[in-house]
PASE-307105 format. One record per residue: residue in one letter; y negated, z, x negated of N, C-alpha, C in turn. Coordinates in pm, 1 decimal. Layout:
BEGIN
<r resn="a" n_y="Y" n_z="Z" n_x="X" ca_y="Y" ca_z="Z" ca_x="X" c_y="Y" c_z="Z" c_x="X"/>
...
% end
This chain:
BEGIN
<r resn="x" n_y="-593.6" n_z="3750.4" n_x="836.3" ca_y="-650.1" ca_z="3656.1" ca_x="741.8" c_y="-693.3" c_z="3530.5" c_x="816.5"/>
<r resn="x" n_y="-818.4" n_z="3479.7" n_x="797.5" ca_y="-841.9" ca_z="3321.7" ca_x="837.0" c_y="-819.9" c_z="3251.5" c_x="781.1"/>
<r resn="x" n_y="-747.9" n_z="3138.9" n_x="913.2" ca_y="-659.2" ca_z="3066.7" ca_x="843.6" c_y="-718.4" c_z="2906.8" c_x="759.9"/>
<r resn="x" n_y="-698.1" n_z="2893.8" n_x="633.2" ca_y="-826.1" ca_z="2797.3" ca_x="540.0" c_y="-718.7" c_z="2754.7" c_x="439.9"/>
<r resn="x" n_y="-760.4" n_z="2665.1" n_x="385.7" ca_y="-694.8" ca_z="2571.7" ca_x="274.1" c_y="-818.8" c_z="2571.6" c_x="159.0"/>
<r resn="x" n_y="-730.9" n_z="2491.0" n_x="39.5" ca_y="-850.1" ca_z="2508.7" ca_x="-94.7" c_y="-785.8" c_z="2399.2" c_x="-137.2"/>
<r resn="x" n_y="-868.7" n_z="2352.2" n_x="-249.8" ca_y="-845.0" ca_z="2281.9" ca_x="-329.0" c_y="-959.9" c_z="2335.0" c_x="-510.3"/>
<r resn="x" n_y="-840.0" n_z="2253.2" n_x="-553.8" ca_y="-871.0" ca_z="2339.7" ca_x="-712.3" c_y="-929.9" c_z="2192.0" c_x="-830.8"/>
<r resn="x" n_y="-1040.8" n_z="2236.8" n_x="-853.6" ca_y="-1039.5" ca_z="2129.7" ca_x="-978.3" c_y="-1071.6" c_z="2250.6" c_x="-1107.8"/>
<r resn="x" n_y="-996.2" n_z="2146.5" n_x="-1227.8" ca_y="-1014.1" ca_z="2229.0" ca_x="-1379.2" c_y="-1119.8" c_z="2203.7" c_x="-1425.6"/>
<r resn="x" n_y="-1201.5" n_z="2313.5" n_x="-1477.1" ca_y="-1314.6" ca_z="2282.7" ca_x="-1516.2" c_y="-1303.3" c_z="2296.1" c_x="-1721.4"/>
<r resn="x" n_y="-1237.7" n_z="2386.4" n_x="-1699.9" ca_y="-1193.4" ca_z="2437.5" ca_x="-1859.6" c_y="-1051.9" c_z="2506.3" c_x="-1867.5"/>
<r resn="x" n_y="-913.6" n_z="2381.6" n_x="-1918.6" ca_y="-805.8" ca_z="2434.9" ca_x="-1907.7" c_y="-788.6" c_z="2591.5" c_x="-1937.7"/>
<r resn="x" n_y="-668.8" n_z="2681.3" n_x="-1922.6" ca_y="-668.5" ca_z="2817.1" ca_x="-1972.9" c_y="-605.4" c_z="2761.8" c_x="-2093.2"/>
<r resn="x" n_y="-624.2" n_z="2867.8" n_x="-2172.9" ca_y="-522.7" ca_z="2879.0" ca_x="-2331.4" c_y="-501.2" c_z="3004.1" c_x="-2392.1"/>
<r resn="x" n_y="-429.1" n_z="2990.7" n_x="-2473.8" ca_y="-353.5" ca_z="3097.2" ca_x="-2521.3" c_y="-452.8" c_z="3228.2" c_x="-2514.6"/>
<r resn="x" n_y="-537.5" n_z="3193.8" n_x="-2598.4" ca_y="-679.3" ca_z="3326.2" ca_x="-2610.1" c_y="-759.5" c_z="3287.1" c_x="-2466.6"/>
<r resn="x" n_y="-739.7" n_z="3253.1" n_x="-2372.6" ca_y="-843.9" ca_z="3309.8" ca_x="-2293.7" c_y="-812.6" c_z="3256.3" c_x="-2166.4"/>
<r resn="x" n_y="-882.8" n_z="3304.7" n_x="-2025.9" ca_y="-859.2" ca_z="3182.7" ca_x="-1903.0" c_y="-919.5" c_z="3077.6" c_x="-1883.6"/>
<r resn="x" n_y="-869.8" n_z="3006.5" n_x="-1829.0" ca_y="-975.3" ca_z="2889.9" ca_x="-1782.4" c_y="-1035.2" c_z="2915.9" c_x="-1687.2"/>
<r resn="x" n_y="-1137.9" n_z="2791.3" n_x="-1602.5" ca_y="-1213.5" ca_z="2806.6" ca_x="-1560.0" c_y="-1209.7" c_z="2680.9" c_x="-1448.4"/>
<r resn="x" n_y="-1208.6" n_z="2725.1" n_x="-1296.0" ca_y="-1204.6" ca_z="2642.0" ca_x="-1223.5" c_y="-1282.2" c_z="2658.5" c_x="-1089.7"/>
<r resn="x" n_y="-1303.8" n_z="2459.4" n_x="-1034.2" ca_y="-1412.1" ca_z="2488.7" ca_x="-915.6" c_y="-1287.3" c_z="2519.5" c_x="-827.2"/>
<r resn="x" n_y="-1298.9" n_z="2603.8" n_x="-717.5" ca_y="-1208.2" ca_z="2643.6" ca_x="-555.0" c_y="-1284.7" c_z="2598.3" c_x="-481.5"/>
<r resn="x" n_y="-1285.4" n_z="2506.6" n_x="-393.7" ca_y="-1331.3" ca_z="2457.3" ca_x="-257.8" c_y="-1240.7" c_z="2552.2" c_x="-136.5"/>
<r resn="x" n_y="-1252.6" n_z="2607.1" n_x="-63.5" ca_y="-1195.5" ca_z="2679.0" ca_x="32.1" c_y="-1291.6" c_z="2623.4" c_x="197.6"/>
<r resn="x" n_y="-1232.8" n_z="2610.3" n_x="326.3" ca_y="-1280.1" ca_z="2554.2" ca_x="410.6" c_y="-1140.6" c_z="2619.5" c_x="496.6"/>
<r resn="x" n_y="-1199.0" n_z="2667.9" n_x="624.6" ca_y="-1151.0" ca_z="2725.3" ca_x="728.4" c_y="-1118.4" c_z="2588.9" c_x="834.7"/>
<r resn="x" n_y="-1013.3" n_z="2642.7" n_x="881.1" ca_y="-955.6" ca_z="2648.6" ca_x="970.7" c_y="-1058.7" c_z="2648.4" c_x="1164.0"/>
<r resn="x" n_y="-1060.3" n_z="2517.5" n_x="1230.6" ca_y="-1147.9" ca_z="2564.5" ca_x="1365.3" c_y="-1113.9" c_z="2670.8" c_x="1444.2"/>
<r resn="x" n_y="-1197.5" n_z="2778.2" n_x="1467.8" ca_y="-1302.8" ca_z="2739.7" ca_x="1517.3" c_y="-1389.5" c_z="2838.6" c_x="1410.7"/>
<r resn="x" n_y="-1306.6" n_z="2868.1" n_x="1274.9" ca_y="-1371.7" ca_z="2894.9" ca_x="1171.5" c_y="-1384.6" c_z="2818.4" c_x="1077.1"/>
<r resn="x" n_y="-1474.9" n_z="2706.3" n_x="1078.1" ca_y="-1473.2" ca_z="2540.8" ca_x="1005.4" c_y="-1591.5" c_z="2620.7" c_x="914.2"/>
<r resn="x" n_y="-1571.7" n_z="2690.2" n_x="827.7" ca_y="-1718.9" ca_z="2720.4" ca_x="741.7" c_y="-1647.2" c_z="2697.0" c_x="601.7"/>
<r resn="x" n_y="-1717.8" n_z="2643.9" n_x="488.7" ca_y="-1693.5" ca_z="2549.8" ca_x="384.5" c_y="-1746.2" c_z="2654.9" c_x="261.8"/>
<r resn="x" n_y="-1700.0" n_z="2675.5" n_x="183.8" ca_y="-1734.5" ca_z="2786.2" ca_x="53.9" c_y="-1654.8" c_z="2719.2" c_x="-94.7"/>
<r resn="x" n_y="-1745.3" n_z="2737.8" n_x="-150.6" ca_y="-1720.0" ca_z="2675.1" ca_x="-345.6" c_y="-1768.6" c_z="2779.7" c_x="-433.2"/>
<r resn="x" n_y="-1621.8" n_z="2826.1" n_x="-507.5" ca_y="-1648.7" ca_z="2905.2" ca_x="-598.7" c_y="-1603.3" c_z="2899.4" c_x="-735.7"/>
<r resn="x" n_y="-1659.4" n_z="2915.3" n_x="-833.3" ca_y="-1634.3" ca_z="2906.0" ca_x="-961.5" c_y="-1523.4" c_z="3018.8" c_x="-1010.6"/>
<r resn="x" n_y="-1412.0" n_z="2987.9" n_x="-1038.1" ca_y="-1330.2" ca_z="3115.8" ca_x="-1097.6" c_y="-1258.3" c_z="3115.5" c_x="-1235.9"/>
<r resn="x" n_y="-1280.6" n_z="3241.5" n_x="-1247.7" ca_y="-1221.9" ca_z="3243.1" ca_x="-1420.4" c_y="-1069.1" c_z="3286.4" c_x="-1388.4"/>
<r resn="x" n_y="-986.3" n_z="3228.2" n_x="-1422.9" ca_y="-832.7" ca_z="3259.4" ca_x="-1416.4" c_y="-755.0" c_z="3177.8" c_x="-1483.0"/>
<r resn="x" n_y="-589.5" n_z="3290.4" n_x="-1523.2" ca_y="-523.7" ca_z="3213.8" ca_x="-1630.1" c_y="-431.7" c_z="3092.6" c_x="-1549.5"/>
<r resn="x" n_y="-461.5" n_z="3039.5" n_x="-1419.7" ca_y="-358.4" ca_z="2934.1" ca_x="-1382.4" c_y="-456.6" c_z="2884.5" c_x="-1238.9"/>
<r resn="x" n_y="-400.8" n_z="2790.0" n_x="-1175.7" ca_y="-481.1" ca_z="2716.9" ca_x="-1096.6" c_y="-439.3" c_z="2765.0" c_x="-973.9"/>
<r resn="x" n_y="-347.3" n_z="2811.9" n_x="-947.9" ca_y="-283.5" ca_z="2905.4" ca_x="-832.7" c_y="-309.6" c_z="3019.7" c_x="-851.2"/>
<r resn="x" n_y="-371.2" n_z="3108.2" n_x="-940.8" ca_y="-397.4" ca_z="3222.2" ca_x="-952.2" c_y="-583.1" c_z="3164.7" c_x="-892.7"/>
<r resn="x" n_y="-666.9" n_z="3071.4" n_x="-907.5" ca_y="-785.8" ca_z="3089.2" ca_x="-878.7" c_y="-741.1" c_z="3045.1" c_x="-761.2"/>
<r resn="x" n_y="-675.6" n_z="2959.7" n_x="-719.9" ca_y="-689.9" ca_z="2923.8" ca_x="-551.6" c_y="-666.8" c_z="3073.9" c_x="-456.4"/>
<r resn="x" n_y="-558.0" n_z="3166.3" n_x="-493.8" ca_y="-538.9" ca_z="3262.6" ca_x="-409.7" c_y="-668.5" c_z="3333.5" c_x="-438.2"/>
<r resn="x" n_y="-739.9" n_z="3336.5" n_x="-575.4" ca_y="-872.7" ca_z="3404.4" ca_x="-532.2" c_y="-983.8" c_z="3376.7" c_x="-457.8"/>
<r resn="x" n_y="-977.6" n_z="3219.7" n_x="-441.4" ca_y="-1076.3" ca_z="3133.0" ca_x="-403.9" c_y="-1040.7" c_z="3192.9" c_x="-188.1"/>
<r resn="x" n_y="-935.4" n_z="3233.1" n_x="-195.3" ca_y="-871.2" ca_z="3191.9" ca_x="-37.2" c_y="-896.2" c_z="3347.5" c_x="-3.7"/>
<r resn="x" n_y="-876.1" n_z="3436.0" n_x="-90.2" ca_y="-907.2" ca_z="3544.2" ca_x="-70.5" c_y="-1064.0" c_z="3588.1" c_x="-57.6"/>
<r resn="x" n_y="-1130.4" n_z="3548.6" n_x="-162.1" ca_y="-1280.1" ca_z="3580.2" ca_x="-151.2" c_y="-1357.2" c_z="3517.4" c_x="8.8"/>
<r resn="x" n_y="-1292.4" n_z="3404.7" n_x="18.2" ca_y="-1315.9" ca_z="3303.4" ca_x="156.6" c_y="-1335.1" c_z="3424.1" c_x="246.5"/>
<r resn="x" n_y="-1178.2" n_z="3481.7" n_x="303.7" ca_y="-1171.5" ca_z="3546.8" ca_x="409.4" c_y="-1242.8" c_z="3719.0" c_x="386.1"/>
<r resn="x" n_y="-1282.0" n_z="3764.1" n_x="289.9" ca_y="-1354.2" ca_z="3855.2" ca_x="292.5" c_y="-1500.0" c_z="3810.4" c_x="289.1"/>
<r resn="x" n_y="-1556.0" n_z="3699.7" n_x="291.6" ca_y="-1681.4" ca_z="3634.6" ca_x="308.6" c_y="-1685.9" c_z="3624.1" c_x="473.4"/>
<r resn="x" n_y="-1634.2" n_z="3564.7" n_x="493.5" ca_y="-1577.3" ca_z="3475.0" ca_x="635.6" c_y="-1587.2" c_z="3591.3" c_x="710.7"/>
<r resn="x" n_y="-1514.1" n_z="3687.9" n_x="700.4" ca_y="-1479.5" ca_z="3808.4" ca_x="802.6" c_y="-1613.5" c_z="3900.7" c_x="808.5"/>
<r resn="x" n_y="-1623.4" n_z="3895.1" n_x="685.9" ca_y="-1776.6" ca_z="4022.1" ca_x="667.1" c_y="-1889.6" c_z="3920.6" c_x="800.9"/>
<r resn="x" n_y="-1891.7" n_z="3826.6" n_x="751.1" ca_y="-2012.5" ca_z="3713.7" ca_x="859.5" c_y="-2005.4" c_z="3740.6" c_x="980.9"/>
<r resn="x" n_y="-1848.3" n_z="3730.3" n_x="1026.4" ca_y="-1792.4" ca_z="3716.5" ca_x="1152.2" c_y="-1847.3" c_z="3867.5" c_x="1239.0"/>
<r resn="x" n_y="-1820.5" n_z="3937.4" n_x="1148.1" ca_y="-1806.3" ca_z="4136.8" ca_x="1243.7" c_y="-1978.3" c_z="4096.4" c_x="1230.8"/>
<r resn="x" n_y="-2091.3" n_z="4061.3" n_x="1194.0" ca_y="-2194.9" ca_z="4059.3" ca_x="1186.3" c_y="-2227.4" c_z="3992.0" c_x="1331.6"/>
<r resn="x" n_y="-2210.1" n_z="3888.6" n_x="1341.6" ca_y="-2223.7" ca_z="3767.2" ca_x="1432.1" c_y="-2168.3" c_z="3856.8" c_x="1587.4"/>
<r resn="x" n_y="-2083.7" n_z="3919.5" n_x="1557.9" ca_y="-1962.7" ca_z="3936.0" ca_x="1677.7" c_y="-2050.0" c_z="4136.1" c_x="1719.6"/>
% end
């Protein structure tokens, strides 16, 4: 996994009937410094960050085997 941090803003709390909706900022780690923002639908803000961190490194990696 590359190693990246996120940060989460609420865009539309979750509630009972449905998830919310939040921005994930995700940004790697040097000498993989590449910066990605994704919109995610999920019922908690730690449930979109691990998606946000996950989608990252299957973005990130797919680029990388390209490049490499």
């Amino acid at each position: 996994m590359i190693p990246c941090s996120a940060i989460v803003d609420v865009i539309r709390e979750p509630s009972l009937i449905g998830m919310g909706a939040f921005k994930v900022e995700v940004w790697g780690k040097e000498p993989h410094d590449y910066v990605r923002v994704y919109t995610i639908n999920a019922a908690s803000d730690t449930l979109a960050a691990q998606e946000g961190l996950r989608r990252f490194d299957e973005e990130i990696s797919l680029l990388l085997s390209k490049e490499g």
